[in-house]
N, C-alpha and C positions, 0 to 999 in steps of 0.2 A: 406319652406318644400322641402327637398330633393325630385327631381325624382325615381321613381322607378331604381331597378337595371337594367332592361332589355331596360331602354331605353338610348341610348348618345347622345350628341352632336356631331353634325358633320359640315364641309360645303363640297356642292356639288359647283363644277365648271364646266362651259362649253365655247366651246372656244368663243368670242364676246357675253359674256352674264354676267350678274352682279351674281355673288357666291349666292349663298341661304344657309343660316343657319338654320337648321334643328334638331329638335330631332326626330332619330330615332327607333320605336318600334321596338325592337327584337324579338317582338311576331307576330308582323305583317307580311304576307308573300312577300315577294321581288316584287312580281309580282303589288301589291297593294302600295307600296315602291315607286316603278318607275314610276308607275300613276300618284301619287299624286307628285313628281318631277317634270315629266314631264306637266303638269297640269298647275304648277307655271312658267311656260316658253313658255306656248300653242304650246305645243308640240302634232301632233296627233300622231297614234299609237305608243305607249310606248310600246309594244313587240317588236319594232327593236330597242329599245336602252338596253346598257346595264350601270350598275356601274364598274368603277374601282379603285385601288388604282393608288394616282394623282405620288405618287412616286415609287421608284422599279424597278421590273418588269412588273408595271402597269396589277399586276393580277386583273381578273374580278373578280366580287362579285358574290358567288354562296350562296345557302341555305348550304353546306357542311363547307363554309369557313367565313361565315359575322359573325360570332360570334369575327371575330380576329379585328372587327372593335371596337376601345377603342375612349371613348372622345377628342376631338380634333383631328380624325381622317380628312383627307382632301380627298374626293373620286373626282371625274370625271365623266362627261356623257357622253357615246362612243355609238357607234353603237353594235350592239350584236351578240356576238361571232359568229353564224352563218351566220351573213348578211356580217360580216366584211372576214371573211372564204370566202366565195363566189364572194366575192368584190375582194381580192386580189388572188384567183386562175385566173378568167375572166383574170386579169394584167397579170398573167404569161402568159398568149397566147397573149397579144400583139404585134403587129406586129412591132410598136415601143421597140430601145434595151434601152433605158432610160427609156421606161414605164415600159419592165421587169426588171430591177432595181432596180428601186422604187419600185414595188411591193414586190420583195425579201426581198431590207431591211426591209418594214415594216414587214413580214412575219419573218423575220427573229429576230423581235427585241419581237415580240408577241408570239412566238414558243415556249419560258420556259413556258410559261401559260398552264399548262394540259387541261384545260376548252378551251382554244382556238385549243389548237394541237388536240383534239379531235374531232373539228368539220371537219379541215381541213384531217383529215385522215382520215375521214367517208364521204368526198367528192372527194377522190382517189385522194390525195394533196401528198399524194408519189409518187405515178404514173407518176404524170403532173413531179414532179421534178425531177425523174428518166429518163421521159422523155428530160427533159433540157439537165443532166448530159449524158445520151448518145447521145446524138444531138451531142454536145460539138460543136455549131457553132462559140461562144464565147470562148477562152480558158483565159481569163483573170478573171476579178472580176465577171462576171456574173455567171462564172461556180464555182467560190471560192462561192459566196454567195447561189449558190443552192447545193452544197456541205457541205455547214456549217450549212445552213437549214436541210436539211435529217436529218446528225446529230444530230441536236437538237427534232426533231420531233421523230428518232429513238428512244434518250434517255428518253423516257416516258416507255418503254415499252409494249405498246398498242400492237407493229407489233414485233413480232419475226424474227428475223436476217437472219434466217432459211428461211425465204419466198422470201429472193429476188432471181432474176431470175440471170439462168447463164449468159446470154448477157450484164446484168446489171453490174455484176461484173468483166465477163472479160475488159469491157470500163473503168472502174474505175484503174484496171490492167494497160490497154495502158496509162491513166494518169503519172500509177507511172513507167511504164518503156518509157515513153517518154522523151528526152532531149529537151533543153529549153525551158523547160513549168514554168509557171509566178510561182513564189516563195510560193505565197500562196497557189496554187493548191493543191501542192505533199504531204504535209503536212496534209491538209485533205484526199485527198485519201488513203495514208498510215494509220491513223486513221481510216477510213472507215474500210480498208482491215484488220486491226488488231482485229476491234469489228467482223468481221465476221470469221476471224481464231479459237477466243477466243469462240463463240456460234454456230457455225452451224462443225462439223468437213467432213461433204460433201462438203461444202463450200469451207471450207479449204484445205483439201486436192487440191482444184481447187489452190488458190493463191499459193499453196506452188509449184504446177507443171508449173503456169505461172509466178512467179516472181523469173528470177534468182538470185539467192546469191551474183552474180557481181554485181547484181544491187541495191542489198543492197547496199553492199561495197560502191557502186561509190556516193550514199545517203551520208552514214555516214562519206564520204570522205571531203562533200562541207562545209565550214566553217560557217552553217546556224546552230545556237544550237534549233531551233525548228523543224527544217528538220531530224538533226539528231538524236533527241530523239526520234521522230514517226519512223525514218527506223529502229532504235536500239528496240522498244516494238514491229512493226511486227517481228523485227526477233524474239526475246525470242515468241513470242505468236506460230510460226511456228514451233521452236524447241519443247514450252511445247505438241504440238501436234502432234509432230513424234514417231514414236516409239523408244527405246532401240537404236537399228540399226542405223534407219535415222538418230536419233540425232545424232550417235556417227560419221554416215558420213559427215555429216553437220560440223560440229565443226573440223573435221580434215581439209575440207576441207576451212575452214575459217582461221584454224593458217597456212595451207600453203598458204595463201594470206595475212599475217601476219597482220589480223584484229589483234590481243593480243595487238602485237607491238605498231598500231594505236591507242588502246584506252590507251594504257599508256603512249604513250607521247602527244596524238593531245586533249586527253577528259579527265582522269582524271589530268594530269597535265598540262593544259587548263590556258591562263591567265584568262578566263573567267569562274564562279563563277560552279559548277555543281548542274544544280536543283534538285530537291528530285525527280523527275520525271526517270530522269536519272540515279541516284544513285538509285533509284528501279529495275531498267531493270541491272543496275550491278551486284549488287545483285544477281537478278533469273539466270542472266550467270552464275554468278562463281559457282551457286547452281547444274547448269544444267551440269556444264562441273566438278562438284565435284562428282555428282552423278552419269556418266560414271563408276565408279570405285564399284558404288555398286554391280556387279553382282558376280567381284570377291571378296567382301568381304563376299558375302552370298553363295559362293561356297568353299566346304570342299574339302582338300587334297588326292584324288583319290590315293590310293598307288598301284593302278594297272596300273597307267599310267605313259607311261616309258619318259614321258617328266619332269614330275613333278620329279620322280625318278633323273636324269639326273642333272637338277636344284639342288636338294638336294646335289645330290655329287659335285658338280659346285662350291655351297656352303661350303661345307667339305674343298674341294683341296686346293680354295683360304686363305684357312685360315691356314691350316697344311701340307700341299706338295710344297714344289718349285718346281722351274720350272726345269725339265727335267725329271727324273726317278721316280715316284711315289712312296712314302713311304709304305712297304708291297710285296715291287716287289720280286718275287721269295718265297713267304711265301704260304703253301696252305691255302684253299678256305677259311678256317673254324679261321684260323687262321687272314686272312684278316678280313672275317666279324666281328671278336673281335675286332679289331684295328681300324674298322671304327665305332663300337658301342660306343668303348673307346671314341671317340673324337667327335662323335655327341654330347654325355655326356659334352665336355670340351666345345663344343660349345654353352652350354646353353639349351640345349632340354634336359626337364622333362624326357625322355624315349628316351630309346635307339634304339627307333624306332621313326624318328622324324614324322613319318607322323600322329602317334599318337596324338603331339600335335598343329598339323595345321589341324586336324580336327573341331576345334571350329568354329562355326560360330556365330558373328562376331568374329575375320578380315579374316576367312580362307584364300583363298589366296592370300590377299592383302599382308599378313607378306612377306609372302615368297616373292611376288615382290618388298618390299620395301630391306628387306635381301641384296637379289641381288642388288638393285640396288645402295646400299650402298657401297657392294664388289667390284662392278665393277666401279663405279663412283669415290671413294673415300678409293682405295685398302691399301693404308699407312695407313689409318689409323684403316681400319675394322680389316688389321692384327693387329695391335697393340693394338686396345680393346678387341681382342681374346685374343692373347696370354699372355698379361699381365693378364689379368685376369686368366687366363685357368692354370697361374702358380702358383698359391698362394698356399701358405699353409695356413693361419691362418684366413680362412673362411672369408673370405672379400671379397670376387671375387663376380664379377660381370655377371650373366648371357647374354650374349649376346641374343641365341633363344628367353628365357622366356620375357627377357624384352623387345626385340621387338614385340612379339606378345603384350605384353598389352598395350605398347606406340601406335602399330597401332590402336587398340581398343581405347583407348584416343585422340587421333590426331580425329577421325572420330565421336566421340560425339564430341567432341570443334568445330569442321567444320560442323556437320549435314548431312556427308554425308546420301546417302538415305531417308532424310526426305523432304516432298513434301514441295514446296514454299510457303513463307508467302505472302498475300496479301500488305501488307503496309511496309514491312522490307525495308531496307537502308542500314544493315548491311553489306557492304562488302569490303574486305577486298584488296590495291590495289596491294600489292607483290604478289597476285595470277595472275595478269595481268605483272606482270613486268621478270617471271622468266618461260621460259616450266619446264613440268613437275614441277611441282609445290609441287605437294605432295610430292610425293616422295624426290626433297629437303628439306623440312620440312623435311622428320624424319629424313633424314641425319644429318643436324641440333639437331634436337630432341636425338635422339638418343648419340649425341657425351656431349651431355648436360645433358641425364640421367647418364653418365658415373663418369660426372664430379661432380654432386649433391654426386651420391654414393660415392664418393671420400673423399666428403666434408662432409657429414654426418657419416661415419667411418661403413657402412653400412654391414650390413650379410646380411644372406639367409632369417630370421625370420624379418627383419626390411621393406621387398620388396616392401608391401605394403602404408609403411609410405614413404618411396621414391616416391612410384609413385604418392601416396597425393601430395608431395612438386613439382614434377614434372610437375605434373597440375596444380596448380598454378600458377607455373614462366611459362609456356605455357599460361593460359589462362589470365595474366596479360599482358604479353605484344603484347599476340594479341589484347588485349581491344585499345592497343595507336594505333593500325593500322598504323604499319610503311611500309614505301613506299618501299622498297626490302626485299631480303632476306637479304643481308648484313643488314642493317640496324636493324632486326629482330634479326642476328645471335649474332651483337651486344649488343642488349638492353638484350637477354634473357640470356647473359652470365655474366652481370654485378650483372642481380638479380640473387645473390647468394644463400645460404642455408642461411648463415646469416643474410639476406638482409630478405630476405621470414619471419625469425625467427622474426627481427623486425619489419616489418610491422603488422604481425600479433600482436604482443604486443600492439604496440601504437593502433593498430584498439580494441582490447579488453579493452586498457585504456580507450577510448572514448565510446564503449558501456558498459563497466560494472559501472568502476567508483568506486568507495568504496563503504561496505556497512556495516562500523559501523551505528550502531543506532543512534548516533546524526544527524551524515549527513543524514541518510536517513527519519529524521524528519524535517530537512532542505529543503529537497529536496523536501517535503511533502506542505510545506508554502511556496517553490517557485514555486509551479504548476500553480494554479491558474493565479498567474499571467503573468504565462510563458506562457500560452494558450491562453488569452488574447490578446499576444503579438503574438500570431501562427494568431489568428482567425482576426488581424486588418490586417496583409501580404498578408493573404489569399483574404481577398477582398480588397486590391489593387493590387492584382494580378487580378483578375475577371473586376477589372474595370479599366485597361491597355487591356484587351480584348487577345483573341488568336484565329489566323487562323487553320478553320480546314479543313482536307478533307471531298468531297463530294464520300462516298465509297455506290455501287452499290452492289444487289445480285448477278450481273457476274463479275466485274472485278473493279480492282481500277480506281478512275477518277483521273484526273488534277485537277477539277475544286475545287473553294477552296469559303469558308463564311467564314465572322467573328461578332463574338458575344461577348459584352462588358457587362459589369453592369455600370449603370448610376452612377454619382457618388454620389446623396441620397440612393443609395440601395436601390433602388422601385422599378427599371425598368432595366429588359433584351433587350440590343438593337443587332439586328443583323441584316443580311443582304448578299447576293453575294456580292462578289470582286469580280478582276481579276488577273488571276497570274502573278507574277513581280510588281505589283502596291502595293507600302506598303499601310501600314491597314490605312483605313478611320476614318475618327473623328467621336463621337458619333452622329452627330447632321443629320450627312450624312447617316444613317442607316435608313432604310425602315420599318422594323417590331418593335415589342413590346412586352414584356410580362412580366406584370405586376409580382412582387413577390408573392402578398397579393392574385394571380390567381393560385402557386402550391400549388401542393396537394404534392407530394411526389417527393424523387430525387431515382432515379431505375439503378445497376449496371450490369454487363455482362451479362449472359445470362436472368435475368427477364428482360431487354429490348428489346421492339417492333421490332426494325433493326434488332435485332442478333437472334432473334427466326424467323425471317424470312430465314434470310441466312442459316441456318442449323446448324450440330452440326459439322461439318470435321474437320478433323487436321489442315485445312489450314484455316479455321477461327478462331483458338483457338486464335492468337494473337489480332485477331480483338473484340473478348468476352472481352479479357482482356484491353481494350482500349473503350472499349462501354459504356455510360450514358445517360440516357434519364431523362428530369423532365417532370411530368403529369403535367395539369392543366385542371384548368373550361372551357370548349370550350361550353357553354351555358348549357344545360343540359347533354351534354355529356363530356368524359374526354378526350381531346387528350396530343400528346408528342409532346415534342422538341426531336430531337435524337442530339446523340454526338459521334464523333469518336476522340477520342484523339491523337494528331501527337504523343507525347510519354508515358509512363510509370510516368514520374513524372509532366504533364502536366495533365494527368488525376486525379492523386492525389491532386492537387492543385484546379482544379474546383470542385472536388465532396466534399474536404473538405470545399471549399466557398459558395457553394451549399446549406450544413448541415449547416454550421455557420448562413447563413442565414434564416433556414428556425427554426434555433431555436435546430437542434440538435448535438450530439456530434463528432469530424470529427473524425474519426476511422482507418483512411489512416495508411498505412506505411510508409507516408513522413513525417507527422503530431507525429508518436512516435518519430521518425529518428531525427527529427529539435526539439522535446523537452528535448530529450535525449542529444545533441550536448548545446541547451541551458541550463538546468539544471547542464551538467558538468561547464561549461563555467563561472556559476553564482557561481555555489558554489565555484570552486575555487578562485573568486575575494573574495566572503568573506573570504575565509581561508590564505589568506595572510597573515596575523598576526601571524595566529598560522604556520608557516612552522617550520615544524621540534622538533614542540610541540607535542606528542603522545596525542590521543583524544582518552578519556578512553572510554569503553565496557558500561557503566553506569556511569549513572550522583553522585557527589559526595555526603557523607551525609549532611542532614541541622543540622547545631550544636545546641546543645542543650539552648535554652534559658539562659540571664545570670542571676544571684537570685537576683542584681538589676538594675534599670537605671538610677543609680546616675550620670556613668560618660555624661549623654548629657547635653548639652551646654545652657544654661540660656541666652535665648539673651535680655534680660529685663537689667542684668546688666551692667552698663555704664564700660568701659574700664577706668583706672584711668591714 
């Protein structure tokens, strides 16, 4: 007879004592659990011990979490969480430095346990370690190890960031602005000082006024890639929390200590690998130093201001006046303002009054600075896309104003300027670190490439808009390759031509359309089935090769990373912590469980637990779109697995293996994408034969019966 559901097998171990095999009631309460455990061992008071898991993080067994105990589970008899709390703060006031040691690390290896960081924080086990760390008698591993404890005790939660004291943090400060201090220290207290930048801005404001920028610098300088990754996220964390202003002095005064310089030749062209860690903090740079430029792109053209005025004619001269006597000289007033109207007109401005159309915002005056800065950067050639254009007669000419204003408007969605940081992005791009002024080379670029599209498409006045279509394109193509210069960039986007654009687009439309005569698309009909088949067996051998994910936070993105596999019967979810740089572990090394035959449902973006915590902001939206949670049976209640997916097509592949698994249809857009790619794929190996056979609109007629069936063949008679 089968046991009830609620009850498993298990064994319990203790250290010099023989294992007990056990079935345990789920209905039973814990406290009567450990009685009868301890009972079997003659053990007196069973309120100081507690259960644990034997593997892991050796979490205690609470009434919140025993339900994740499954048959053959292996627990442990420990002391209880409060006795054990008590035990190792008493260790931290040791008078002996090997006793506080020892007590750190165990404190420190028991600190992921909510249940345990809870009891130690409700016995003022920040305090005592806060005290260690400002003591700082030890500057070596004692002070790394009560460093890395805080931390981990911090990231529960429980204490708000915001409560620690200003003496507390300035000491953590002298850490990081102190020279040859032990390698592990700086690393955490940068970390430290970063979670308090990122949550408290009282706080921050403090690090930002005691930690100099040199002293970044001189961080990001030491050939240590963990040293410099924590000095590179305090600084972005210090930046996201300056103002306008600050930022934009911050940042000047970093490219005159040519930080740019250093990160493109010592970090991203690094012989060593750049972690995703790192390539996030790039990212929010290039974001933070692209975003400088939003304020003139959301400021309109003042035509009462006789700078902008100035600029304008600046603009005009360089393109129609040589140098010496100015075109107009001696003509009265009235007669000049016709002759400068005339030639704003020639230079591409809608009205004859340009300030008219630098009133848009966006790019307001971003145009007008990139204009210039094309004139005066690259004067051979701005004259020569004026003038040649400006001559034409047969309506071909090219607007120089109008198409700079809407290229800067395109350059600034492709880049995002002014939109706030993604939490998880990677996306950045390294020619932003390889060239100043940066943008502004880009349109230079951009612009001498819209010239030459127009050239190649035979383009009018009426066509402007299908230009700037192709123009974003070969823009946002060969920024996807993310090449390492501008050269490099001015290269590749000049090679993809109009014609170039013309066929990729083709062949990408061959691949999704396909034909759609009625035979084939009855073909195509009797190859699904088995094309899905073929989707949904990939699918979970992708889920059971497993993928590392991040561990993402309602404040800020973590390092820390788990990974979750499928078993390879397809019954069982194994996952577990890593650690980062350590490739992924074998299933057998995995700590947790959950069973299949235990979900209930597989839940995306926003209906999941994580992401309706975090909020709705622009700056989680990419995180929605990367979120998947499966429910399941947690005893009579329902809880979740959460997921955050490292990509877009990572995410498509678990939630399709997810659905495959759980019996329903995977709906994904990598799941049409791969049957789409399959189906053409297939169909064309059948159609081999017929090449260049026309495959008629409808099937042909069946002929008509013959009046008899004399001519079939008699196999009775013998051949003579």
């Amino acid at each position: 007879m089968a046991p009830p559901r609620n009850v498993v097998k298990i064994a319990v171990q203790m250290r010099d004592a023989i294992p007990q095999l056990i079935q345990l009631d789920q209905a039973k309460p814990l406290a009567a659990v450990l009685k009868e455990v301890c009972d079997a061992w003659t053990l007196p008071h069973s309120e100081r011990y507690a259960l644990q898991f034997a593997d892991g993080h050796r979490r205690y067994i609470t009434e919140n979490n025993r339900m994740e105990i499954k048959n053959g589970s292996i627990l442990c008899l420990s002391t209880a969480p409060d006795r054990e709390a008590e035990r190792l703060l008493r260790g931290l006031q040791s008078e002996s430095r090997e006793g506080r040691r020892e007590a750190l690390r165990h404190l420190l290896m028991l600190a992921p346990d909510l249940t345990f960081a809870r009891e130690v924080i409700s016995r003022d086990g920040l305090q005592r370690l806060g005290t260690i760390i400002e003591d700082g008698d030890d500057l070596g591993e004692v002070l790394a190890l009560a460093l890395r404890a805080f931390l981990e005790l911090m990231e529960h939660g429980v204490v708000s960031w915001e409560t620690l004291s200003i003496p507390f943090v300035r000491k953590v400060v002298c850490y990081v602005n102190m020279n040859l201090m032990d390698a592990s220290v700086q690393p955490l207290a940068l970390g430290l000082l970063e979670n308090v930048t990122l949550s408290s801005p009282t706080l921050g404001q403090l690090v930002k006024s005691e930690v100099p920028l040199d002293r970044l610098l001189v961080h990001l300088q030491v050939m240590n890639q963990q040293l410099q990754t924590k000095a590179m996220a305090l600084l972005t964390a210090l930046l996201q929390g300056a103002t306008p202003a600050e930022r934009k002095h911050m940042l000047d005064y970093l490219w005159q200590r040519n930080l740019r310089q250093f990160i493109y030749k010592n970090i991203i062209h690094s012989a060593a690998p750049l972690g995703d860690e790192m390539a996030h903090h790039l990212y929010v740079l290039q974001a933070l130093m692209l975003g400088l430029l939003e304020p003139r792109m959301r400021t309109p053209l003042d035509p009462f201001s006789q700078e902008q005025r100035e600029q304008l004619q600046a603009l005009r001269q360089a393109a129609f006046e040589p140098e010496g006597e100015p075109v107009g000289a001696g003509l009265s007033a009235d007669r000049r303002r016709s002759l400068c109207a005339r030639e704003f007109r020639k230079l591409g401005f809608s009205n004859s009054n340009p300030a008219q159309d630098l009133e848009r915002v966006p790019p307001g005056l971003l145009a007008l600075d990139n204009m210039l800065y094309f004139s005066r950067q690259a004067p051979s050639a701005y004259s020569r896309f004026v003038l040649e254009n400006s001559s034409r007669e047969d309506k071909h000419e090219c607007p120089f104003a109008r198409s700079s204003i809407q290229l800067t408007v395109l350059l600034c969605d492709l880049l995002h300027v002014g939109e706030p940081c993604s939490e998880t992005a990677q996306d950045f791009s390294p020619m932003f670190f390889g060239q100043d002024q940066s943008f502004h080379e880009l349109f230079c670029v951009s612009i001498q490439l819209l010239n030459k599209t127009w050239k190649e498409m035979r383009a009018t006045q009426e066509d402007f808009d299908k230009v700037m279509q192709v123009v974003r394109e070969q823009l946002a193509r060969t920024l996807a390759l993310k090449p390492s210069s501008l050269e490099l960039f001015r290269t590749k986007v000049n090679a993809l031509t109009y014609g170039e654009v013309l066929r990729l687009r083709q062949t990408e439309r061959l691949h999704q359309e396909g034909t759609l005569a009625p035979p084939i698309l009855e073909l195509r009909e009797k190859l699904k089935p088995e094309l899905l088949g073929l989707i949904r067996q990939q699918r979970l051998l992708r889920l059971c090769e497993g993928t590392l994910f991040h561990k993402i936070s309602s404040r800020r993105r973590q390092d820390k990373l788990w990974f979750c596999c499928l078993s390879p019967n397809h019954k069982v979810l194994q996952y577990g912590d890593v650690e980062e740089g350590v490739g992924p572990p074998t299933p057998d090394s995995l700590p947790e469980q959950l069973p299949v035959a235990d979900i209930r449902a597989l839940l995306t973006g926003k209906d999941c637990p994580h992401v309706r915590e975090k909020g709705s902001g622009k700056q989680n939206k990419d995180v929605c779109e990367l979120a998947f949670s499966v429910s399941y049976d947690h005893g009579e209640e329902e809880a979740y697995l959460n997921f955050i997916a490292p990509s877009k097509r990572e995410f498509h592949l678990w939630t399709d293996g997810l659905s495959a698994l759980l019996g329903n249809p995977m709906g994904s857009e990598q799941t049409r994408l791969d049957l789409e790619q399959l189906l053409t794929m297939e169909t064309k190996l059948r159609l081999l034969e017929l090449e260049n056979v026309p495959i008629p609109e409808h099937p042909p007629p069946v002929p008509p019966p013959p009046t008899n069936f004399n001519f079939c063949y008699d196999c009775s008679i013998a051949e003579p």
